[in-house]
N, C-alpha and C positions, 0 to 999 in steps of 0.2 A: 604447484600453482604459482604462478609471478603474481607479486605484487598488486599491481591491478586489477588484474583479475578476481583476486581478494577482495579489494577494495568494494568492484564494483557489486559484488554479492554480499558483502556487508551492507551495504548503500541500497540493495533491492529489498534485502530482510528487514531492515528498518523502515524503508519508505512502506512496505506491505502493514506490519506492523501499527503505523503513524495512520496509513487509510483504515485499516480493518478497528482501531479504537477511535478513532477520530467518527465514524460512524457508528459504531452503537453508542456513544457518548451521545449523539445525535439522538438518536433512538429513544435513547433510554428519558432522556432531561429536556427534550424539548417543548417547549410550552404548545401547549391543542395536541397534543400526542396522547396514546394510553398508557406509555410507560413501561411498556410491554417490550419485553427480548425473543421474538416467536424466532421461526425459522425466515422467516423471510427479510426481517431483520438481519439474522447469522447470513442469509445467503447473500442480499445486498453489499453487505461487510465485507465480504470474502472480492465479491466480484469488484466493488469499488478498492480495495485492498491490491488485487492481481494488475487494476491499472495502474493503480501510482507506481508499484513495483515496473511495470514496464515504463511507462512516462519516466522512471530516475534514470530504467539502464540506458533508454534510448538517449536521453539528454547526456547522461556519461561517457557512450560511448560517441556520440557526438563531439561532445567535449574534448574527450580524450585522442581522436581523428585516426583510431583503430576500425580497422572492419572485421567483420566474423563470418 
């Protein structure tokens, strides 16, 4: 694997990571909420999670002026 390539999959697992907590943190703490972690909660998480992970690769590889 080069180097970027690396990179940019380090850069997807973390921005996943950053949406998928960043959202039940949401969930969890937000005021007029029940407080509650159900499924739909997990699945929001997940799905807002899978975007940011594409929003970093695509700006990465934007960035980076590679195509795939």
């Amino acid at each position: 694997m080069c180097a970027s390539l690396r990179q940019r999959r380090s850069a997807g697992i973390a921005a996943f990571a950053a949406g998928f907590v960043l959202v039940l943190a949401f969930f969890a703490f937000f005021p007029g909420l029940p407080h509650v972690i159900d499924w739909g909660a997990i699945v929001v998480a997940v799905l807002v999670g899978a975007l940011a992970r594409w929003i970093c690769r695509t700006w990465m590889r934007k960035r980076g002026g590679s195509s795939e």
